[in-house]
PyMOL commands that place a pseudoatom at each C-alpha (Angstrom):
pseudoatom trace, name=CA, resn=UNK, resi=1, chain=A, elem=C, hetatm=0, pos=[-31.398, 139.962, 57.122]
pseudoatom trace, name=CA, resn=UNK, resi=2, chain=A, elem=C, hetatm=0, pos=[-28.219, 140.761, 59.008]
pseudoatom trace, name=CA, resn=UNK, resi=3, chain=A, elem=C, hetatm=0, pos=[-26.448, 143.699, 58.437]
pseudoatom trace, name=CA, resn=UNK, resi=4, chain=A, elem=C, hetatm=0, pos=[-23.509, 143.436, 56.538]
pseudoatom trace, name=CA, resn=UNK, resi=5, chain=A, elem=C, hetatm=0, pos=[-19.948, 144.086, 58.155]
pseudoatom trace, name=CA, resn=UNK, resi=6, chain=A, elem=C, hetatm=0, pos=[-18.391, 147.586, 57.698]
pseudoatom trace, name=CA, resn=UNK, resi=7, chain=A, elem=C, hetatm=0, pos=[-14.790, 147.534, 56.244]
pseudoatom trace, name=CA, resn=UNK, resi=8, chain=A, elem=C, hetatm=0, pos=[-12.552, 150.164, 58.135]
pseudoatom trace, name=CA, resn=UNK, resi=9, chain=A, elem=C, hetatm=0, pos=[-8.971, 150.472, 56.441]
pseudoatom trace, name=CA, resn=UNK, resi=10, chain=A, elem=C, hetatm=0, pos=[-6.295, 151.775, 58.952]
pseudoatom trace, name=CA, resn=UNK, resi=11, chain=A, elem=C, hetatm=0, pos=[-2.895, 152.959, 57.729]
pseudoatom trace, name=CA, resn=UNK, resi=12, chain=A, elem=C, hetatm=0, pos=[0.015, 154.203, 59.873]
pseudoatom trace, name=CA, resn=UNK, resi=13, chain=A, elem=C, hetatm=0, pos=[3.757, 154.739, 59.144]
pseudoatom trace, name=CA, resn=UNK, resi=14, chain=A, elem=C, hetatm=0, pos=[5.607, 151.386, 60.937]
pseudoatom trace, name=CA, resn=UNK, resi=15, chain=A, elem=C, hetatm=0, pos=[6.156, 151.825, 64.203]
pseudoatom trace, name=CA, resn=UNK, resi=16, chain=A, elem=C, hetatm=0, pos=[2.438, 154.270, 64.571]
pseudoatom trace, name=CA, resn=UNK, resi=17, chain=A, elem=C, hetatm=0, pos=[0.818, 151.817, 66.993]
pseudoatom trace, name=CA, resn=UNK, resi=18, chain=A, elem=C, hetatm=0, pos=[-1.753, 149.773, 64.460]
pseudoatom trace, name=CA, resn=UNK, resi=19, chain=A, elem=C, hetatm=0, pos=[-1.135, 146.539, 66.286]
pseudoatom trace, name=CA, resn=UNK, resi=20, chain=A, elem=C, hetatm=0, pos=[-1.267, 147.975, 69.827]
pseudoatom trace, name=CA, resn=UNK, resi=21, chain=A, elem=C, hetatm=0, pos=[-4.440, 150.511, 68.881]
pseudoatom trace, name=CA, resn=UNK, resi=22, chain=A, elem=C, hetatm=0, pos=[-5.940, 147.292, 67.710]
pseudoatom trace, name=CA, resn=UNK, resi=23, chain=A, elem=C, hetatm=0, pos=[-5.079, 145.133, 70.775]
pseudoatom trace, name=CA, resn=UNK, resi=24, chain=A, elem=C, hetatm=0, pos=[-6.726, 148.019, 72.571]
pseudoatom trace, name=CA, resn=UNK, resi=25, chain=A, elem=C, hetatm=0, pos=[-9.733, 147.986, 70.603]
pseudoatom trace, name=CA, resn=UNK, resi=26, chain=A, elem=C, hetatm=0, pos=[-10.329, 144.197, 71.076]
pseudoatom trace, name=CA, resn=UNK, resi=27, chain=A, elem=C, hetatm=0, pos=[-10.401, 144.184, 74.848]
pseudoatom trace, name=CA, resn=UNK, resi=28, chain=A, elem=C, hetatm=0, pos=[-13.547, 146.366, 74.589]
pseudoatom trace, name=CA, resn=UNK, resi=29, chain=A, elem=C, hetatm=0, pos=[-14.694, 145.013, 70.963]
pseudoatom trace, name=CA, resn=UNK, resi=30, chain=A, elem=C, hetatm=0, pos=[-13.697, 141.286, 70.376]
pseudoatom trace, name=CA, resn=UNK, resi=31, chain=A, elem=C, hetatm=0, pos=[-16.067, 141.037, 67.545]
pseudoatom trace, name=CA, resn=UNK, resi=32, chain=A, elem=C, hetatm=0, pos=[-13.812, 143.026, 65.523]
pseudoatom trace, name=CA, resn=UNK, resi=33, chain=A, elem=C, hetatm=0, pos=[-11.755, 141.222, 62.970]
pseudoatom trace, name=CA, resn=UNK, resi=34, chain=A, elem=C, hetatm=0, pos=[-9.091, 141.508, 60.815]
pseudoatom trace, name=CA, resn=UNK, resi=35, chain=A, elem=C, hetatm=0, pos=[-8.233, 139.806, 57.812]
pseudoatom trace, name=CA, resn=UNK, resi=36, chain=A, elem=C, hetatm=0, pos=[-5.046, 137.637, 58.099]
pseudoatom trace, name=CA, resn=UNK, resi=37, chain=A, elem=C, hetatm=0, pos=[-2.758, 139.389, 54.972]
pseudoatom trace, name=CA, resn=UNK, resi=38, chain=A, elem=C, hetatm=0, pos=[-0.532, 137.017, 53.354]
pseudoatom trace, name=CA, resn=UNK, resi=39, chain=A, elem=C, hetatm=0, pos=[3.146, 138.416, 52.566]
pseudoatom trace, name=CA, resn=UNK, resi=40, chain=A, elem=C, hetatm=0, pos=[6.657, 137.471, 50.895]
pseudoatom trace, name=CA, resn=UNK, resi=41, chain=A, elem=C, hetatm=0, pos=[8.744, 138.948, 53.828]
pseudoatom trace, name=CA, resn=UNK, resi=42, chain=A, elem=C, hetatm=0, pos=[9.985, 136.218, 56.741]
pseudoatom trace, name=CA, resn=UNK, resi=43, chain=A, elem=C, hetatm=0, pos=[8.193, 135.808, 59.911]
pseudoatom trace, name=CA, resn=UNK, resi=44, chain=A, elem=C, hetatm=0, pos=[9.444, 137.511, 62.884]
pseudoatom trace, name=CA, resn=UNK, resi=45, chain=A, elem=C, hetatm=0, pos=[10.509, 135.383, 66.136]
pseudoatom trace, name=CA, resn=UNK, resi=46, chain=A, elem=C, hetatm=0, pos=[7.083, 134.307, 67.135]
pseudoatom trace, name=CA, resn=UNK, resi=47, chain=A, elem=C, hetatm=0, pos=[5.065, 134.691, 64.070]
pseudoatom trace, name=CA, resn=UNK, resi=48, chain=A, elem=C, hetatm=0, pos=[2.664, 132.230, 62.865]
pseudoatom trace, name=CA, resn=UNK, resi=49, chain=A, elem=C, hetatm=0, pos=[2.045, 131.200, 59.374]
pseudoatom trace, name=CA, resn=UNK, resi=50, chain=A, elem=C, hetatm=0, pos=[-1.984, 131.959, 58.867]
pseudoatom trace, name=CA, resn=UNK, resi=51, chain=A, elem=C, hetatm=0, pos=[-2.335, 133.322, 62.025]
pseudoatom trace, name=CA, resn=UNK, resi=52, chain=A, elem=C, hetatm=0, pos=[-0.196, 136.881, 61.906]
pseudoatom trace, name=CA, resn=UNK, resi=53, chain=A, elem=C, hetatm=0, pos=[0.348, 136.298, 58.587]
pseudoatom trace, name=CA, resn=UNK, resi=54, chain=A, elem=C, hetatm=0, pos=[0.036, 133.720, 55.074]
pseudoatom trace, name=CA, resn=UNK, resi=55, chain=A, elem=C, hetatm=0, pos=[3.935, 133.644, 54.239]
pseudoatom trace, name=CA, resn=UNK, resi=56, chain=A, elem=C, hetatm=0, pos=[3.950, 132.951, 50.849]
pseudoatom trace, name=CA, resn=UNK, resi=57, chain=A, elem=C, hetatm=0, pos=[7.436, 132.725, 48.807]
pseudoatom trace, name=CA, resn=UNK, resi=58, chain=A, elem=C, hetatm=0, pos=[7.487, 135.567, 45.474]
pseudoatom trace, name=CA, resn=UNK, resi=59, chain=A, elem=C, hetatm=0, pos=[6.535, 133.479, 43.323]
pseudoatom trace, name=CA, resn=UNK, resi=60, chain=A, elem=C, hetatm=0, pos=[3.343, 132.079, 44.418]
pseudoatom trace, name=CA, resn=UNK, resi=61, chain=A, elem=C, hetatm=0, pos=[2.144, 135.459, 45.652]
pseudoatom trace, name=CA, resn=UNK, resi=62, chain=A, elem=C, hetatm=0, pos=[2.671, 136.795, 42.223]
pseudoatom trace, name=CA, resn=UNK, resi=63, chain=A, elem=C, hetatm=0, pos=[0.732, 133.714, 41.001]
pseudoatom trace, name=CA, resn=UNK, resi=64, chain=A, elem=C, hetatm=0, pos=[-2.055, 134.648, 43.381]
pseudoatom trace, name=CA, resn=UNK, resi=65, chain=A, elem=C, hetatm=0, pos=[-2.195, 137.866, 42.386]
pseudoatom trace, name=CA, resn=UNK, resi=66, chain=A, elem=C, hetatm=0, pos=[-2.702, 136.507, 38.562]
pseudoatom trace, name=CA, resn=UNK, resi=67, chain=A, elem=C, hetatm=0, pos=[-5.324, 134.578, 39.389]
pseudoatom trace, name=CA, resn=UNK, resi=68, chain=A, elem=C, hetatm=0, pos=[-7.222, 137.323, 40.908]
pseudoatom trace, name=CA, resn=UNK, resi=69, chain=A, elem=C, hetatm=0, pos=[-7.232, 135.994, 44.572]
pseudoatom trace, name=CA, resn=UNK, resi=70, chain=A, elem=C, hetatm=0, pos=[-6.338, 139.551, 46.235]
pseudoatom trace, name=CA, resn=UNK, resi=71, chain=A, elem=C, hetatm=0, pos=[-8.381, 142.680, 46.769]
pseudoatom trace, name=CA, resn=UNK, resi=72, chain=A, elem=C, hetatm=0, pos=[-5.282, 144.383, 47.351]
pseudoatom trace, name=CA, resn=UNK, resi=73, chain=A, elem=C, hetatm=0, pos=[-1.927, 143.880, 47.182]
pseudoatom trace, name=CA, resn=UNK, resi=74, chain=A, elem=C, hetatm=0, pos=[1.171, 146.278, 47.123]
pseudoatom trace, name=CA, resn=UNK, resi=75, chain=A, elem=C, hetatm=0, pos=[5.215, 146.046, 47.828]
pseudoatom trace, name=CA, resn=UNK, resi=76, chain=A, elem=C, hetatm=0, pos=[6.308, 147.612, 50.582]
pseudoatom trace, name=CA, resn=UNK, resi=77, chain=A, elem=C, hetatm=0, pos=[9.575, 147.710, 51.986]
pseudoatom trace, name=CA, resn=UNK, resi=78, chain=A, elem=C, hetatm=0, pos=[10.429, 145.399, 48.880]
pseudoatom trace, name=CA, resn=UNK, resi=79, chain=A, elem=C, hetatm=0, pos=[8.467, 142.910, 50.372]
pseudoatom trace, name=CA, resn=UNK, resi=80, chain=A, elem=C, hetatm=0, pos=[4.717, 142.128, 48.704]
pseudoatom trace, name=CA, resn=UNK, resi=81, chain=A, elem=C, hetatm=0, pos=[1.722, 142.191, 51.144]
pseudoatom trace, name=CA, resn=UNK, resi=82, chain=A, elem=C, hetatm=0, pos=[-1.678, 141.726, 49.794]
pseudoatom trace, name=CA, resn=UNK, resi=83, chain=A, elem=C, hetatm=0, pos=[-6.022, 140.723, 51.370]
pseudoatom trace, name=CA, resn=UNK, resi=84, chain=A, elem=C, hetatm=0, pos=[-7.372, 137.527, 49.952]
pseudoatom trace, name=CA, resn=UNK, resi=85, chain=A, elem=C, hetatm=0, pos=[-10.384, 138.782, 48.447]
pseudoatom trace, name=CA, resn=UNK, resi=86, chain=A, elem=C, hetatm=0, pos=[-12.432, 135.834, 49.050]
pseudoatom trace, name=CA, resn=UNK, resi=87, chain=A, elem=C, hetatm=0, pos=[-11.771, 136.061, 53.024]
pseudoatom trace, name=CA, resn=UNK, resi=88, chain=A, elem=C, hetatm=0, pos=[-12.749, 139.352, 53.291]
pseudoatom trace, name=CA, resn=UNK, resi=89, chain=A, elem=C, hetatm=0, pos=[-15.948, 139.144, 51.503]
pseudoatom trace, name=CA, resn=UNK, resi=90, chain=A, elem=C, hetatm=0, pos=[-16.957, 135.977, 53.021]
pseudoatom trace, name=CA, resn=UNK, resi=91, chain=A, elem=C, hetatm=0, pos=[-16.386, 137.570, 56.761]
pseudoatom trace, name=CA, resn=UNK, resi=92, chain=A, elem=C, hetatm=0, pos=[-18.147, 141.229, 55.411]
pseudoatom trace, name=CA, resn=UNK, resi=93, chain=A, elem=C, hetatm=0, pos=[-21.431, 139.408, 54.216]
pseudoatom trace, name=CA, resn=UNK, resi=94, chain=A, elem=C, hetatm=0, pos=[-21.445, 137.309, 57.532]
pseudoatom trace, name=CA, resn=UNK, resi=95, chain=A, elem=C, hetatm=0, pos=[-21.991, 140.564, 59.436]
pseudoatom trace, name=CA, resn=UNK, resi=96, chain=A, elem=C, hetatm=0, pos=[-18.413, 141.332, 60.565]
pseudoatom trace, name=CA, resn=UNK, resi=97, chain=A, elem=C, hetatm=0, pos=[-16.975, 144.733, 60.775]
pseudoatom trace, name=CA, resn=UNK, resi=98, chain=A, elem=C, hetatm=0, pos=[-13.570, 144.196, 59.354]
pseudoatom trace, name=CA, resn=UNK, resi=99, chain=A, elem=C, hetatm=0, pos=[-10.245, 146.400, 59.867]
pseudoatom trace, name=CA, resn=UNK, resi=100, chain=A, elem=C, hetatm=0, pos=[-7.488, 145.925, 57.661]
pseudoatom trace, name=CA, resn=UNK, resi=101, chain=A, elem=C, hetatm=0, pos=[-3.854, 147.319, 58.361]
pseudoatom trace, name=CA, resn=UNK, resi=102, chain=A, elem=C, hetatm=0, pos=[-2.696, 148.541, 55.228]
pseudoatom trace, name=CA, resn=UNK, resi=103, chain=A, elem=C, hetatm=0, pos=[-0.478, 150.756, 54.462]
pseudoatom trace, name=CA, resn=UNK, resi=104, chain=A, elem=C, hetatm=0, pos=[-1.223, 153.554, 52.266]
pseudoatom trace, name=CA, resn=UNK, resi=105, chain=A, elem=C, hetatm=0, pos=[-0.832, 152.214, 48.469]
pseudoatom trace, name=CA, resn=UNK, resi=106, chain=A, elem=C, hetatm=0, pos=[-2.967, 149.864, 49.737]
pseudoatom trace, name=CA, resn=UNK, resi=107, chain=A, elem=C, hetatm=0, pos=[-5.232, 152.157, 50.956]
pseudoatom trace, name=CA, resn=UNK, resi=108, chain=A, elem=C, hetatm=0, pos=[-5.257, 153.839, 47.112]
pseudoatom trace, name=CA, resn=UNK, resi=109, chain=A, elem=C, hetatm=0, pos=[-5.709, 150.265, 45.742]
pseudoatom trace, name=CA, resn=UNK, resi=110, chain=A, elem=C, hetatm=0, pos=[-8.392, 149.094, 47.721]
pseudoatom trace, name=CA, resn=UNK, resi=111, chain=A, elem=C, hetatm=0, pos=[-10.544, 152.562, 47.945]
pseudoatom trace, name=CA, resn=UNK, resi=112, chain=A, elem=C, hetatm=0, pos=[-10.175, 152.365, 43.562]
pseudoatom trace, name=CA, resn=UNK, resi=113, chain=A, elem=C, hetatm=0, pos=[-12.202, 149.086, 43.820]
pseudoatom trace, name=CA, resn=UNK, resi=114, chain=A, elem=C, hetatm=0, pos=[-14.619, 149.504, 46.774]
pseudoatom trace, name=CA, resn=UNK, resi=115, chain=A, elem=C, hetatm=0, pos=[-17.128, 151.903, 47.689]
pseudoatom trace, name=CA, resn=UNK, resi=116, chain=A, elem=C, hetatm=0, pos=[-17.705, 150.564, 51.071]
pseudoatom trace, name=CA, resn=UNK, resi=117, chain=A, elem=C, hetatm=0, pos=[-14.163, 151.346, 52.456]
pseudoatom trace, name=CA, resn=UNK, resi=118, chain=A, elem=C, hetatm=0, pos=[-14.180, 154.169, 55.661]
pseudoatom trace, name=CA, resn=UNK, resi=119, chain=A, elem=C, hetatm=0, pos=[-10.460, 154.971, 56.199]
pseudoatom trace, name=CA, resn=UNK, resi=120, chain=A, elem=C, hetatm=0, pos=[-8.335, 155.822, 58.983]
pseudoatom trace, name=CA, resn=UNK, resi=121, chain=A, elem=C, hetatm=0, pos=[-4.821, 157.012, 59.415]
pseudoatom trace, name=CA, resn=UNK, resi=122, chain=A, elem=C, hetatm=0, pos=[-3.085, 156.712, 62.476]
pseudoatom trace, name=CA, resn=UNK, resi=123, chain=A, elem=C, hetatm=0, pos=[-0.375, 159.161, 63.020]
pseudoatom trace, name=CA, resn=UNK, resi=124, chain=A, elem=C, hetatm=0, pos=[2.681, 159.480, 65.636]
pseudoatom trace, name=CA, resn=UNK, resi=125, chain=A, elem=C, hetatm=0, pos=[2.804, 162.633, 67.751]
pseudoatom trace, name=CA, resn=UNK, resi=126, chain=A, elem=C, hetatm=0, pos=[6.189, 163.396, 65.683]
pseudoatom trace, name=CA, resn=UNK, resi=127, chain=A, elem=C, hetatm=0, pos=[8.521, 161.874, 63.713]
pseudoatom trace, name=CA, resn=UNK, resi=128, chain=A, elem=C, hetatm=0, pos=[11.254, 161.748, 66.626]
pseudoatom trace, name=CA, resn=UNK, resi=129, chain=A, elem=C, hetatm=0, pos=[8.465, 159.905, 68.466]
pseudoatom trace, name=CA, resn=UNK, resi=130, chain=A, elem=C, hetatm=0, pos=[8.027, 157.048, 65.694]
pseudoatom trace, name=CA, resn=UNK, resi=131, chain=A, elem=C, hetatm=0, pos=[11.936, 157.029, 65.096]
pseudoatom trace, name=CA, resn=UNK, resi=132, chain=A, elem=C, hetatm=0, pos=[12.383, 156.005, 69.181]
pseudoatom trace, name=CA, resn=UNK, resi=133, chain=A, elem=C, hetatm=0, pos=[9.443, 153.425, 68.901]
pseudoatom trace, name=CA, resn=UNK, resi=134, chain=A, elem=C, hetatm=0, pos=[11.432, 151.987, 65.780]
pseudoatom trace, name=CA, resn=UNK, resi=135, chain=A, elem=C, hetatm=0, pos=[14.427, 151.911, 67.523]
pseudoatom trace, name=CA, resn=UNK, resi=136, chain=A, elem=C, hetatm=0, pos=[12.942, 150.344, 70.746]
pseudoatom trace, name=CA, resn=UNK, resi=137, chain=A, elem=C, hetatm=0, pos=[11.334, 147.395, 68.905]
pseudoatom trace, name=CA, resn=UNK, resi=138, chain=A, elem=C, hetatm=0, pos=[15.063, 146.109, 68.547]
pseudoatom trace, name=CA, resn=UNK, resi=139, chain=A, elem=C, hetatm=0, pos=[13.716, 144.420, 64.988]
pseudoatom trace, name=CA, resn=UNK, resi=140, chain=A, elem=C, hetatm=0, pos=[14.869, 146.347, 62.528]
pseudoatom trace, name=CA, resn=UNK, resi=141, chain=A, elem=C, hetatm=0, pos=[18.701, 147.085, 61.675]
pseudoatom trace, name=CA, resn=UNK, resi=142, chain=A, elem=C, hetatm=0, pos=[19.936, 150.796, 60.690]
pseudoatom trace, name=CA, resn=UNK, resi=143, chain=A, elem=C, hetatm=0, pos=[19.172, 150.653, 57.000]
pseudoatom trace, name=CA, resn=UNK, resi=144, chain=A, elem=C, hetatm=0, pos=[15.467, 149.125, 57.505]
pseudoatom trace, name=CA, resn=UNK, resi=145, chain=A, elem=C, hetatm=0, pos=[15.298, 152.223, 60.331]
pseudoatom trace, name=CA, resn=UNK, resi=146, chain=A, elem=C, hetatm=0, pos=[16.053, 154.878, 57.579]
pseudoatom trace, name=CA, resn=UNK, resi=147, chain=A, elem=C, hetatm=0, pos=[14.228, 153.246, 55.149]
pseudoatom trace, name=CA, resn=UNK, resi=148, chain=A, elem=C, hetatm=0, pos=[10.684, 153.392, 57.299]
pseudoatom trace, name=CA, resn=UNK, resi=149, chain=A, elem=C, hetatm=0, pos=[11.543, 156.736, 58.321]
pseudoatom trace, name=CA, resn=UNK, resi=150, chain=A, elem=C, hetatm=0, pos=[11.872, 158.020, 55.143]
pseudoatom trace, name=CA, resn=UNK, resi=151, chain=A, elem=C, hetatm=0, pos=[8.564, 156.165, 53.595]
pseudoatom trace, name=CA, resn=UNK, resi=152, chain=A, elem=C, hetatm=0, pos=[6.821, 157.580, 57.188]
pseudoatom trace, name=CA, resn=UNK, resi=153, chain=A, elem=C, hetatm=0, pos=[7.195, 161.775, 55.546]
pseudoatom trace, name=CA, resn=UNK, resi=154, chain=A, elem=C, hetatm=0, pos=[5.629, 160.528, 52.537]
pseudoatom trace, name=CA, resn=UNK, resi=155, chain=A, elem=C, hetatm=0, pos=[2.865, 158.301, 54.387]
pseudoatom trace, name=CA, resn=UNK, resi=156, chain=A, elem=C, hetatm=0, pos=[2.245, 161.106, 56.438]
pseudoatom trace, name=CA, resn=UNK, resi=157, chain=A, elem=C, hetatm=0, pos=[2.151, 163.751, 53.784]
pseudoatom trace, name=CA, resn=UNK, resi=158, chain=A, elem=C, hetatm=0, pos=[-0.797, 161.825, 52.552]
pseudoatom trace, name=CA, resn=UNK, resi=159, chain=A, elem=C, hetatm=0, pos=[-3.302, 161.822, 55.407]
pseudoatom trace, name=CA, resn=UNK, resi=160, chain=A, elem=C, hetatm=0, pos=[-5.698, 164.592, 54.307]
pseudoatom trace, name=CA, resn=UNK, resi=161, chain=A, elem=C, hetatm=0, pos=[-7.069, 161.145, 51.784]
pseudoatom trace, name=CA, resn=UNK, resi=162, chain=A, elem=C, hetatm=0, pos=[-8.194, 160.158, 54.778]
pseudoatom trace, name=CA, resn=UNK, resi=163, chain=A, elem=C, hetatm=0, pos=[-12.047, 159.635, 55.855]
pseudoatom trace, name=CA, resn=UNK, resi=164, chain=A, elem=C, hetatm=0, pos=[-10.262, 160.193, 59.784]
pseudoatom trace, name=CA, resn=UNK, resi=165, chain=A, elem=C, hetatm=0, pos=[-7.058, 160.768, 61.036]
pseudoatom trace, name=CA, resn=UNK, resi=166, chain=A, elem=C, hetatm=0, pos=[-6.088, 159.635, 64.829]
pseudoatom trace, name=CA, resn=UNK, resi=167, chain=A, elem=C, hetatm=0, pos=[-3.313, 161.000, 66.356]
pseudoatom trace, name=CA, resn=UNK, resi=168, chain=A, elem=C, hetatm=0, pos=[-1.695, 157.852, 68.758]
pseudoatom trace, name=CA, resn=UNK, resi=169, chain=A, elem=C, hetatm=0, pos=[-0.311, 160.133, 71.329]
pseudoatom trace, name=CA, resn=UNK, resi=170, chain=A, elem=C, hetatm=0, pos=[-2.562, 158.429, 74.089]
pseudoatom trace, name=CA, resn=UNK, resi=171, chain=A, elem=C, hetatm=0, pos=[-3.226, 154.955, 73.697]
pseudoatom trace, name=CA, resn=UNK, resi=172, chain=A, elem=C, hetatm=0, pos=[-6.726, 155.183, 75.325]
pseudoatom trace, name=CA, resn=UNK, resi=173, chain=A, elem=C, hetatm=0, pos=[-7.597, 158.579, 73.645]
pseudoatom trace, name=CA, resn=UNK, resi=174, chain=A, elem=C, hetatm=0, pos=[-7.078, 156.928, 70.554]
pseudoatom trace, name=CA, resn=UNK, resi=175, chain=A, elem=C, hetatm=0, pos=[-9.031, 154.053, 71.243]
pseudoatom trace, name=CA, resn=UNK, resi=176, chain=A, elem=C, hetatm=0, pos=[-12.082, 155.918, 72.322]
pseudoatom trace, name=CA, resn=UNK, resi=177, chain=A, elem=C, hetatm=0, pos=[-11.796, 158.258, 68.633]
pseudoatom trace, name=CA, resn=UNK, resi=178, chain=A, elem=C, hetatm=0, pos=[-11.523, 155.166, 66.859]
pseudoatom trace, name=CA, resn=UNK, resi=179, chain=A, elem=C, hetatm=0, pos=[-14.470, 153.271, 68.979]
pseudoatom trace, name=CA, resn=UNK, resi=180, chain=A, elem=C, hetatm=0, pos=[-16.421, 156.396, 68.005]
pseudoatom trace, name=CA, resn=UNK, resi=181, chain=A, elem=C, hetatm=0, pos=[-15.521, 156.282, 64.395]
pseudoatom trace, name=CA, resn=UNK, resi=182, chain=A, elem=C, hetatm=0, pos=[-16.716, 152.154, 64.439]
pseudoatom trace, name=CA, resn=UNK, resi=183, chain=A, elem=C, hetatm=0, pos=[-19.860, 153.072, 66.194]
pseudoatom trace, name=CA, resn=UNK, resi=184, chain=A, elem=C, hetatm=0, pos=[-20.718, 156.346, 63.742]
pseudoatom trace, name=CA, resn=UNK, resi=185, chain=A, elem=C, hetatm=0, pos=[-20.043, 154.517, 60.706]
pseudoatom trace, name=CA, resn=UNK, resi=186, chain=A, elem=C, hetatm=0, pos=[-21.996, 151.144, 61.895]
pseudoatom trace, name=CA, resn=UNK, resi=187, chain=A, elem=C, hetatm=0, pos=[-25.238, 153.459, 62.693]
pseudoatom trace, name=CA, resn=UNK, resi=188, chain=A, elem=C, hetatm=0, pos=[-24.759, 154.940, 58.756]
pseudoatom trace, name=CA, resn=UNK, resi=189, chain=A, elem=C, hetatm=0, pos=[-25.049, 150.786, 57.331]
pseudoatom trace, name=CA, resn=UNK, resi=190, chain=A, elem=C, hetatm=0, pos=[-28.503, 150.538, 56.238]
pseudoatom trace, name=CA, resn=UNK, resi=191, chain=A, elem=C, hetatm=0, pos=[-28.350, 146.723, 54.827]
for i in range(1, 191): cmd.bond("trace and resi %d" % i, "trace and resi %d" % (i + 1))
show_as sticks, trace
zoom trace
């Protein structure tokens, strides 16, 4: 019998480095996946609907999340953002270790269901560090700037719920903790 996946839960303020830790982490591990999370907010230039995201309208979302279909959802940045339950068990049982981005409501939500969740915050060297990445990406106007900045003090105030924190100061540094943290907690799965 294969062992099942382990499910790894990585939360950062926007702007941390999840995507580029990840992209990182996938040159050396491509057999780490991610769950595709479905959201209400619009894609970005060069987004793709059920590849970076499901972009579901409000309405069916909330629907969804009636019916059950997500593991986790929460709204963020008034926008909702939730894992399709039966995607992420179908890829755990086939053997894959999973990492989900979510932020950390999600985090809450998800750990209140699950047992099997190992956790991971990702933190900026400082918050003038994560203000110049925000400002760099060119994406976001003033308002949305402020806005991430201010949810990023309580995000960060929150770490010590953490099973590991990561501080993304060195892109490689980080992904050699967090390859560490994949292989520790993969030696720990019994079944």
């Amino acid at each position: 019998m294969a062992k099942r996946g382990i499910l790894v839960v990585m939360s950062a303020p926007s702007g941390a480095g999840k995507r580029t830790l990840l992209e990182k982490l996938w040159e050396t591990r491509p057999s780490l996946e991610t769950t595709v999370s479905a959201t209400t907010r619009a894609p970005r230039p060069a987004e793709v609907d059920g590849e970076d995201y499901h972009f579901l309208d409000r309405e069916t979302f909330e629907r969804r999340v009636a019916a059950g279909d997500f593991v986790e959802w929460a709204e963020v940045h008034g926008n909702l953002y939730g894992t399709l339950r039966e995607e992420l068990d179908r890829r755990l049982a086939s053997g894959h270790d999973i990492i989900l981005e979510l932020d950390v409501q999600g985090m809450r939500n998800l750990k209140a269901q699950r047992d099997d969740v190992v956790t991971v915050f990702l933190t900026p060297p400082s918050l003038e560090e994560l203000e110049r990445r925000l400002r760099n990406r060119g994406t976001e106007d003033e308002a949305v700037i402020a806005l991430r900045l201010r949810n990023a003090r309580d995000e960060m105030a929150a770490q010590d719920e953490f099973d590991y924190v990561i501080v993304n100061d060195d892109l490689d540094r980080a992904a050699a903790e967090m390859e560490n943290i994949l292989r520790t907690e993969r030696s720990r799965q019994t079944v």
